[in-house]
C-alpha positions in Angstrom: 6.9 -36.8 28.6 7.4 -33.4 27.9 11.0 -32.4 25.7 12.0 -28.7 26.4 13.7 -27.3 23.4 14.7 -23.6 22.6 12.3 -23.6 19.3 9.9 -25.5 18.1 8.6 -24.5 14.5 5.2 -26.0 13.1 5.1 -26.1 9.0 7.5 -27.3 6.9 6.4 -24.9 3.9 9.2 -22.7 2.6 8.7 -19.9 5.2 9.4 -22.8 8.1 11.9 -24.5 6.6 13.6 -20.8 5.9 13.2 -20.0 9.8 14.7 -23.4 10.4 17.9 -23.0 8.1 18.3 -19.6 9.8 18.5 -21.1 13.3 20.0 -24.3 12.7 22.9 -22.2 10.9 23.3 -20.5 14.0 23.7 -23.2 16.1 20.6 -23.1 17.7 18.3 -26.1 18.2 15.1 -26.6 16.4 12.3 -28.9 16.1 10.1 -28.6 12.9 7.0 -30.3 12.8 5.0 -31.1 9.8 1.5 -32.3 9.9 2.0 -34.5 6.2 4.0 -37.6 5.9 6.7 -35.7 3.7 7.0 -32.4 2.6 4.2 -31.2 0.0 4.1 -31.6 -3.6 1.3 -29.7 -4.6 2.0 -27.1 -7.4 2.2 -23.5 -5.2 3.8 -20.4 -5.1 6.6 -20.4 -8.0 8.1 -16.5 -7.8 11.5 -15.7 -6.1 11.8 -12.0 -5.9 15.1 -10.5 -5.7 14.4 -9.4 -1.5 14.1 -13.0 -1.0 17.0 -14.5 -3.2 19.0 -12.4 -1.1 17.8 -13.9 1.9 18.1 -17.5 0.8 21.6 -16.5 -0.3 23.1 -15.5 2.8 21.5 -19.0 3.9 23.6 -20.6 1.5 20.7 -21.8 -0.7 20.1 -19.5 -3.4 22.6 -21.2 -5.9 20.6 -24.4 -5.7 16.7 -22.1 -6.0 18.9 -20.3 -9.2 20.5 -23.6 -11.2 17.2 -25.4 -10.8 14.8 -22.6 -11.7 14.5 -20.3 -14.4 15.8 -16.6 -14.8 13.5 -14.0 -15.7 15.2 -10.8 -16.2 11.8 -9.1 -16.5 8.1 -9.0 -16.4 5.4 -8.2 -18.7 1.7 -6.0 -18.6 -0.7 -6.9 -21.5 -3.7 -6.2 -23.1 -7.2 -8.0 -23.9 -5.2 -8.8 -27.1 -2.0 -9.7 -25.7 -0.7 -7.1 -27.5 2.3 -5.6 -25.1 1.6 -3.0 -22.7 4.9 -2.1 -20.8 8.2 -4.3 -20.4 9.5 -4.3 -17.2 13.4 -4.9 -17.0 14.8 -6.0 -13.8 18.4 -5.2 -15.0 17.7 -1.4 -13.7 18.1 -3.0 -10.6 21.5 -4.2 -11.0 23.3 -1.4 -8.5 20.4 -2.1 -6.0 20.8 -6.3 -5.3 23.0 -8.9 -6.2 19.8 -10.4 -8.4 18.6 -8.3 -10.6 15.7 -10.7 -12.0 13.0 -13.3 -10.8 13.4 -16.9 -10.4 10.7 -19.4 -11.7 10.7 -22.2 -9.5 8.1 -24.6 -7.2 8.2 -23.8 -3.7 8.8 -27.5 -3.4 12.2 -27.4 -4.2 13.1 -24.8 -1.8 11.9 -26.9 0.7 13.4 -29.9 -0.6 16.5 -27.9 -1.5 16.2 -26.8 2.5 15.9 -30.3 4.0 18.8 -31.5 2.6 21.0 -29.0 4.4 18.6 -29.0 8.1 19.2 -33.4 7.5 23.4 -33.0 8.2 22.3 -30.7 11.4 22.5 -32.4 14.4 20.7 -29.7 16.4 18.0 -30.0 14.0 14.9 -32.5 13.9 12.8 -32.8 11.9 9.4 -34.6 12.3 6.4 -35.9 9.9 2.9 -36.8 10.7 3.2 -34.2 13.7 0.9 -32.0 13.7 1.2 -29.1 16.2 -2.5 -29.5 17.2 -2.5 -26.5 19.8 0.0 -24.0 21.7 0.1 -22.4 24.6 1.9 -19.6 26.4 2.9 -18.0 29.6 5.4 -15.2 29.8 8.7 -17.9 30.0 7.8 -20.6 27.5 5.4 -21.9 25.2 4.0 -25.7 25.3 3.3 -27.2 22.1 0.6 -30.4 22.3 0.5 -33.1 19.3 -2.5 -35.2 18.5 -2.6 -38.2 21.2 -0.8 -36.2 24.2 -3.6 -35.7 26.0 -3.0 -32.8 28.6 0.3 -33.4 28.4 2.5 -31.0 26.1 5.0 -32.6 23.9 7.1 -29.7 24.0 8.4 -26.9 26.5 9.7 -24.3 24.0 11.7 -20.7 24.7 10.1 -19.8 21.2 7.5 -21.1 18.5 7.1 -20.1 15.4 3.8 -21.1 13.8 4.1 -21.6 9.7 1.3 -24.1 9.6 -0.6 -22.3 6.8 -3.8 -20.6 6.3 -5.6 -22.6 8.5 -3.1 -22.7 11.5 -3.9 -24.2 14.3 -1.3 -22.5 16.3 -3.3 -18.9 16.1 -6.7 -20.8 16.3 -5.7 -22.0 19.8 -3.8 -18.8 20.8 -7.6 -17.4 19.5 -6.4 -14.9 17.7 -8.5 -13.3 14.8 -8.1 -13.5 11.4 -10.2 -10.9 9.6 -10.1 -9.9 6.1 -12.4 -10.8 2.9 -12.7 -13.5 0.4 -13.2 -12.3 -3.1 -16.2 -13.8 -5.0 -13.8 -15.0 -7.8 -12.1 -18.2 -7.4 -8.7 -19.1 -9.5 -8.1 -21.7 -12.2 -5.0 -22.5 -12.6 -4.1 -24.7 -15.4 -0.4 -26.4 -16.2 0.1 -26.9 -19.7 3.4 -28.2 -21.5 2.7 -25.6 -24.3 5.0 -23.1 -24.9 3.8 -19.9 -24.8 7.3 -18.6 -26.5 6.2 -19.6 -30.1 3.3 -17.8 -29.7 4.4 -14.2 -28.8 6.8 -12.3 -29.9 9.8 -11.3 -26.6 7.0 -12.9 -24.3 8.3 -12.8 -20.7 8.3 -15.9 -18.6 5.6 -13.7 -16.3 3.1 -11.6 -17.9 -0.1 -10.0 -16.1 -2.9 -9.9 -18.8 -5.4 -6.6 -18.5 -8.9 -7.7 -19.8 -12.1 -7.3 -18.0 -13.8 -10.1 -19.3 -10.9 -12.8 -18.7 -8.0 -11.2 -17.1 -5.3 -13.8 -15.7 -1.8 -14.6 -15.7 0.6 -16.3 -18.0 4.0 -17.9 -15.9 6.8 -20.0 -16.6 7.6 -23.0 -13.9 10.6 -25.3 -15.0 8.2 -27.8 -16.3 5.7 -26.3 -17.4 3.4 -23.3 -18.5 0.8 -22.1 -15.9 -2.1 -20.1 -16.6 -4.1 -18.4 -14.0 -8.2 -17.4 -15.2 -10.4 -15.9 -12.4 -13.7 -18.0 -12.4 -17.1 -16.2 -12.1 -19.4 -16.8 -8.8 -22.0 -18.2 -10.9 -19.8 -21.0 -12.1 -19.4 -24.3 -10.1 -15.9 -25.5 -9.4 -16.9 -28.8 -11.2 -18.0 -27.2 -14.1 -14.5 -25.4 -14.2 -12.6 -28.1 -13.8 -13.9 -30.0 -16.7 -11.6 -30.7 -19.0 -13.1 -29.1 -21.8 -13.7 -25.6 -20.2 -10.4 -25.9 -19.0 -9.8 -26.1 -22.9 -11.9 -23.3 -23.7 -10.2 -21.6 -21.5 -7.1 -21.9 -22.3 -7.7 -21.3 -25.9 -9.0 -18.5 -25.0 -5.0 -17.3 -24.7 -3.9 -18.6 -28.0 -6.1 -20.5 -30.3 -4.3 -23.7 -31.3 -5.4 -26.3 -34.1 -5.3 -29.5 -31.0 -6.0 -29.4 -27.9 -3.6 -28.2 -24.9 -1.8 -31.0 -23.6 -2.9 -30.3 -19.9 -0.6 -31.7 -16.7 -2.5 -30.0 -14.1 -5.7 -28.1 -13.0 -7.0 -26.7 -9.8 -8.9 -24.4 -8.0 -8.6 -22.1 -5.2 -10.0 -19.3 -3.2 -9.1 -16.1 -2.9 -8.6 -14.4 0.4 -6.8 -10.8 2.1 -7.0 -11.7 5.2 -4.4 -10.9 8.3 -4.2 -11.8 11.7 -4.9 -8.9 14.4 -2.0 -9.7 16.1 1.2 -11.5 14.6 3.0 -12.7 18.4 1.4 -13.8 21.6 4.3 -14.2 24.0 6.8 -16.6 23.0 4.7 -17.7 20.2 5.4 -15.8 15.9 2.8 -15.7 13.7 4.4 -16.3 10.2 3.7 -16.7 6.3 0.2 -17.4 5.6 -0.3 -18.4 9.2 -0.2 -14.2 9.6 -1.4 -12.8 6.5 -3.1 -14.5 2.9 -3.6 -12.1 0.3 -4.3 -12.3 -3.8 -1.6 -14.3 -5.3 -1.2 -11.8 -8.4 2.2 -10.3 -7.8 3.4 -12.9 -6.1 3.9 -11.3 -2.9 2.7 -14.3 -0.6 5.7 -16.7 -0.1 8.1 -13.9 -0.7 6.6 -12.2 2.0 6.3 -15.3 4.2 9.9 -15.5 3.5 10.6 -12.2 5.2 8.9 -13.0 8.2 11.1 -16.0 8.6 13.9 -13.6 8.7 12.2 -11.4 11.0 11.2 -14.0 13.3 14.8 -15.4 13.5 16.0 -12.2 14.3 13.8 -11.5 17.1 14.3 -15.1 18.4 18.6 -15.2 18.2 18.1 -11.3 19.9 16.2 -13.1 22.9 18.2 -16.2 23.1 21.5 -14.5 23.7 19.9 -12.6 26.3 17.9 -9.8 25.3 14.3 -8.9 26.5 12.1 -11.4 24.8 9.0 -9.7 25.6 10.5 -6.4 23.6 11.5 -9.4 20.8 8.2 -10.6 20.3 6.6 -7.4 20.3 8.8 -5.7 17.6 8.4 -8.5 15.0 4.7 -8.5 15.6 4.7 -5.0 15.2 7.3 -4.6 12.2 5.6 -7.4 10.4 2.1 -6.7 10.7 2.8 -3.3 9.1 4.8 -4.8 6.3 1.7 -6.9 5.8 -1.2 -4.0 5.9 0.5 -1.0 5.0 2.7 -2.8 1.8 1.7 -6.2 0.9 -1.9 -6.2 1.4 -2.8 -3.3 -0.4 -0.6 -3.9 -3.2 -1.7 -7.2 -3.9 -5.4 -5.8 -3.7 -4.5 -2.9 -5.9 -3.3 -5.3 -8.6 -6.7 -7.2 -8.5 -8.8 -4.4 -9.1 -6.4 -2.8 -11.9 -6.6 -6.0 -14.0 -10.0 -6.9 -13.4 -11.2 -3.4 -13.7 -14.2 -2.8 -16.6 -13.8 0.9 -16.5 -12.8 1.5 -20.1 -11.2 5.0 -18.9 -9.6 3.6 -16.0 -7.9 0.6 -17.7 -6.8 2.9 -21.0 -4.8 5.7 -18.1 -3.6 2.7 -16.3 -1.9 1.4 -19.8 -0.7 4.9 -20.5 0.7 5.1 -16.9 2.3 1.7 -17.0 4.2 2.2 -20.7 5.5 5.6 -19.3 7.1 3.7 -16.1 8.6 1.1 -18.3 9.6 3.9 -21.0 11.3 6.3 -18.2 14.6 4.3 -16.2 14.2 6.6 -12.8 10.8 5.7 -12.8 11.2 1.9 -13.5 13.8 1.3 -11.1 11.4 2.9 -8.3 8.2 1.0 -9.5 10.3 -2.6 -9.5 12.0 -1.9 -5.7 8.7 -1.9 -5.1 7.2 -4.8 -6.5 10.6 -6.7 -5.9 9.8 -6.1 -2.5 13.2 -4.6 -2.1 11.7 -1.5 -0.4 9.3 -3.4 2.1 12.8 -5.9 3.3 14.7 -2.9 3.8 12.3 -1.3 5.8 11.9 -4.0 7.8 15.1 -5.3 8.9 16.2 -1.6 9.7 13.0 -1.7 11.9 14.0 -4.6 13.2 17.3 -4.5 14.1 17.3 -0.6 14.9 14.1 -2.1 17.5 16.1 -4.8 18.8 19.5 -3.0 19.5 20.0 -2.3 23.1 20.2 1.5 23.2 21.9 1.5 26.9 24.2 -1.3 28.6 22.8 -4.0 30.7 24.6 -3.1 33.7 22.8 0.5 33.5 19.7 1.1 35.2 16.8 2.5 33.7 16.5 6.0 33.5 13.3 6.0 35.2 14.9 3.8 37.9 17.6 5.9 38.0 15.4 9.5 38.0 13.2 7.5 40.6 16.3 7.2 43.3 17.9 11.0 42.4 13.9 12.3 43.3 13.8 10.1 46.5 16.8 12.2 47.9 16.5 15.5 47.4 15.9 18.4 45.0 16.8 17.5 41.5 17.6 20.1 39.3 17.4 19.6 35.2 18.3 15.9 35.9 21.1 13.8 33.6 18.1 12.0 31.7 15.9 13.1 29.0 12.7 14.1 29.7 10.0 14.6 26.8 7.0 16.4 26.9 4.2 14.3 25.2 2.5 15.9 21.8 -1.2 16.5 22.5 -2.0 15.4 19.4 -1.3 11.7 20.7 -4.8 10.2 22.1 -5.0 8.3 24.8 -5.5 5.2 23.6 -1.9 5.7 21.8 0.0 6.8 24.7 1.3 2.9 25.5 3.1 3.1 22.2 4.6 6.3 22.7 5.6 5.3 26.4 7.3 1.9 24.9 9.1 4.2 22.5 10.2 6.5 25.3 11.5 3.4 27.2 13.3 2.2 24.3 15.3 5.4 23.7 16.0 5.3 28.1 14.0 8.2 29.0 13.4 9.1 32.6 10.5 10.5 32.6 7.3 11.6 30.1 4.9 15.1 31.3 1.1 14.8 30.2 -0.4 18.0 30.0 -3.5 18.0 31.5 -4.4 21.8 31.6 -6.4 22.0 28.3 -8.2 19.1 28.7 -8.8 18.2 32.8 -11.4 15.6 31.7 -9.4 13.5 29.8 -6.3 13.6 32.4 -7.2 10.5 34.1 -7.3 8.5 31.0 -4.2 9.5 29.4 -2.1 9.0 33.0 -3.7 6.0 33.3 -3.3 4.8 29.9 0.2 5.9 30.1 1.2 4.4 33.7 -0.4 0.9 32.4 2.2 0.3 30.2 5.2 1.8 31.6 7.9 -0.5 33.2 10.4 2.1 34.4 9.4 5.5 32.8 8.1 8.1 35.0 4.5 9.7 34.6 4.3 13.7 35.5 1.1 15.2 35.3 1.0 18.7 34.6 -1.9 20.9 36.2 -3.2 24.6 35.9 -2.5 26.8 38.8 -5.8 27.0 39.9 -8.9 25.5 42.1 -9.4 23.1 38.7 -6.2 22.0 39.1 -6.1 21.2 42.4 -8.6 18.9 41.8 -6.7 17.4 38.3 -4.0 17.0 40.5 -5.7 14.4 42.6 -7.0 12.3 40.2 -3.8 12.0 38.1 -2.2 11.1 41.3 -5.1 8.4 42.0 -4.4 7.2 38.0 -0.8 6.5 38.6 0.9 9.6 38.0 4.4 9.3 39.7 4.5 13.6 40.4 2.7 16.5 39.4 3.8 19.6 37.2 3.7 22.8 37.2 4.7 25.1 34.0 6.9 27.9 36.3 6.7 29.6 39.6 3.0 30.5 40.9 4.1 31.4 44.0 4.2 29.1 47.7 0.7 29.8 48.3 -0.3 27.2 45.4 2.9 24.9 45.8 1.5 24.6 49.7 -1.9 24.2 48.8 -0.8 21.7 45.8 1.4 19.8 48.3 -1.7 19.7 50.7 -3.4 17.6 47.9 -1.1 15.5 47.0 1.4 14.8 49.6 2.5 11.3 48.8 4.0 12.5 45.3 6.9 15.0 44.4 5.9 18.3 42.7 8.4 19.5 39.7 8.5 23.0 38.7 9.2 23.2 34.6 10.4 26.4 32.9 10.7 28.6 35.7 13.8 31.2 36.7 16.7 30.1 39.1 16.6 33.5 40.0 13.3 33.5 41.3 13.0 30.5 43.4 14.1 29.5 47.6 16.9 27.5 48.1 16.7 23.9 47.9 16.1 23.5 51.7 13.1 25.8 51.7 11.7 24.0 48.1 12.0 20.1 49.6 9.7 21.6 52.4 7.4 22.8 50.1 7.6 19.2 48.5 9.1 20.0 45.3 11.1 17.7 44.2 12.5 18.4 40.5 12.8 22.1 38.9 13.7 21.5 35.1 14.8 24.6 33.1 12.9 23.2 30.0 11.9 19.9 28.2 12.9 17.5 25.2 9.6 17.4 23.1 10.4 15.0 19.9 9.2 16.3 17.3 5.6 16.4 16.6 4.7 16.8 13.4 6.8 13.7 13.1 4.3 11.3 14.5 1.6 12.6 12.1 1.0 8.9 10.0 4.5 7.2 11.6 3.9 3.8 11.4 5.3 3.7 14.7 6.5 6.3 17.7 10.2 4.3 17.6 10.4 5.4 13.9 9.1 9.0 14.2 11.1 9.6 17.1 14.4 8.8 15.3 12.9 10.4 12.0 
């Protein structure tokens, strides 16, 4: 029997059990689905940036992530000797978040930290041994099937979010790509109860190690010391995990007389890797489900984290009655950018820095890092960055600026409403904006900048054919694919060539036809002739010099504008999106 429920959330990793807290908080009810018997123990992600703490803190969690972790109020760069690089002090960002430092804690006890809260929720469930085995979507719902249901779906959802890891079957059965590359290193990460302290002097409880030869990571959990060595492709993950190359390894960091008493070791894969789309319908993309990268930063849960924000945004904006469709497409579009353009190459960045054998390149990159940590204006810049302070911002104004009804419900659509005014009779410079479309903008871009125009109520958009008549069909067409309401005017030469534009913008969906002032009723006739069925609009030309409005609706024109809107276009040169260079 199939349960319909508003959302249904596979993963109970910390970016599920985030998006769950969010919802369940705001009284809305949620299903959460995890594939394991409880919630997982294995040692993971450990780093709470400050974006994130500030999330979990208006969630009512932090306290809990902050009294059972451990505070670092910096982070360290060092060199094949360990000797100290640059000293990176979080405090510089006291006027910028409420926590100017990293937390050291397991990604388990958010999660655990989490459940406790979702358990006294009575519009909350939360299910084990569940695996959300496939999804799929149509435009109203999305139906979530579990192992043993046959063709029957377990769940009718309004929303899903998949968190179900790297491997998620939710985007294998929406079949939706997942390109990227896996590096030929693998990680070794061993745990040791050593402590690291007595062997440095002012050693941070995170410091990035710069060696060619055996670069890695040093980084303080609660219980323990964890060390992170890259493992060469020529080396079998058996031979790695032995314990006495773990050993060797290890006192390879700080030669001790006895050996390292060693809690943990493991091995993983390196991936950057990010799904070619982050929605399909009713159905997010979130966490490593969207986007893996190089764990060297720590950008992965944190980021994960702010897709769970994201994706509870965009849900509570549809569920009390906003367009879904625009919902899922604005996280998918905010979030894949914050993936690709900040957390991908950042993470990849600080691979190749560390790992880097260039003699040159690794002595500038010291000098460049010591002058950041030595110069307070230039700190506080480089750690909003790697706190991902910068990339949260960005995002939620993105998100809610995209999700914000810019017009009131009751309102038509401009288009709609431009549509009736042309239907009557001659509109002159009509109470709607009207922009003229920047030529630089190809025509497989137009459906963005079309969205963008909806999103801002705008009546109509004018395609300039007249430089390029063999590209006007595309760019109409492109254009009139994805409008709902918006307008399409076609603008045309006055000449024989024109003529013939005319017609085929018309038979590509244009909804009228342009022309920049007054050629004279010769043309207009001969234009009407051609394309009867669709109003004519005259742009830029003289009140002076025109027939009354009787004599111009029999010569089929059917809007004269004194001029148009044209956002600026120098503004959409590398804007990650038209919404935000149109409001740039």
């Amino acid at each position: 029997m199939t349960q319909r429920v508003p959302v249904v959330i596979a993963g109970m990793g910390p970016v599920g059990m985030t998006a769950a807290l969010a919802l369940g908080r705001s009284g809305h009810s949620v299903v959460v689905l995890e594939k394991g018997d409880d919630l997982a123990t294995e040692s993971r992600a450990s780093t709470f940036h400050p974006s994130s703490l500030e999330i979990l803190a208006d969630l009512g969690v932090a306290d809990d992530i902050i009294a059972t972790g451990l505070k670092a109020p910096g982070f360290q760069y060092r060199g094949r000797n360990r000797e100290l690089i640059a000293h990176l002090d979080m405090g510089l960002l006291a006027g910028d978040t409420r926590f100017p430092f990293r937390i050291q804690n397991e990604q388990g006890n958010l999660t655990r930290i989490i459940r406790r809260h979702l358990e006294a929720m009575p519009n909350v469930t939360l299910r084990y041994s569940a695996a959300a085995e496939r999804v799929e979507v149509n435009d109203r719902e999305a139906f979530v099937y579990l192992p043993g249901d046959g063709l029957v779906p377990s769940y009718a959802a309004e929303w899903v979010i998949a968190a179900d890891g790297a491997n998620s079957s939710v985007r294998r059965s929406l079949g939706i790509a997942f390109d990227g590359v896996t590096y030929p290193e693998r990680f070794l990460v061993a745990s040791t109860t050593h402590d690291f302290l007595e062997d440095f002097d002012n050693l941070s409880y995170v410091s990035y190690v710069y060696d060619p030869d055996d670069w890695g990571v040093l980084l303080r959990t609660p219980r323990h010391w964890r060390v992170l060595f890259p493992i060469m492709p020529d080396e079998t993950d058996e031979a790695a995990l032995k314990p006495e190359r773990v050993e060797q390894r290890l006192q390879g960091v700080v030669r001790l007389p006895a050996p390292y008493p060693i809690a943990h070791s493991t091995i993983y894969k390196v991936h950057q890797r990010i799904a070619s789309r982050f929605s399909q319908g009713r159905a997010l993309l979130a966490g490593d489900a969207a986007h893996i990268n190089n764990p060297l930063g720590g950008l992965g849960m944190n980021s994960g984290i702010h897709d769970a924000y994201a994706a509870v945004l965009a849900i509570r904006s549809a569920l009390e009655g906003n367009d879904p469709h625009r919902a899922s497409t604005i996280y998918a579009r905010v979030r894949r950018d914050a993936a690709s353009v900040d957390v991908q190459p950042q993470t990849h960045r600080n691979y190749e820095e560390m790992r880097s054998n260039d003699i040159a390149l690794r002595e500038k990159r010291k000098e460049q890092m010591a002058a950041i940590a030595a110069d307070p204006v230039r700190a506080r810049a480089y750690l909003r960055g790697t706190s991902m302070l910068d990339s949260l911002e960005v995002s939620t104004r993105r998100m809610l600026r995209g999700l914000k009804p810019l017009r009131q419900p009751e309102l038509p659509p401009a288009g709609l409403r431009l549509s009736d005014q042309l239907g009557a009779t001659v509109v002159f410079d009509p109470e709607v904006a009207i922009w003229r479309t920047p030529a630089s903008i190809p025509a497989a871009e137009l459906p963005d900048f079309v969205e963008a125009a909806e999103r801002h109520d705008v009546g109509a958009i004018v395609i300039d054919t007249r430089d390029d008549p063999k590209d006007a069909e595309s760019r109409v067409r492109s254009a009139h694919s994805a409008r709902r309401d918006v307008l399409v005017i076609a603008t045309v030469a006055p000449t024989p060539s024109g003529l013939d534009a005319a017609g085929k913008c018309v038979g590509a969906g244009a909804d009228a036809v342009g022309i920049e002032g007054y050629p004279g009723i010769d043309f207009i006739e001969r234009l009407h002739g051609a394309v009867r069925n669709v109003p004519i609009v005259l742009i830029g030309a003289g009140a002076t010099q025109l027939p009354d409005a009787a004599a111009l609706s029999l010569m089929g024109i059917g809007m004269v504008l004194s001029g148009l809107q044209c956002p600026d276009s120098t503004s959409f040169e590398g804007a990650s999106s038209y919404d935000d260079a149109v409001i740039a």
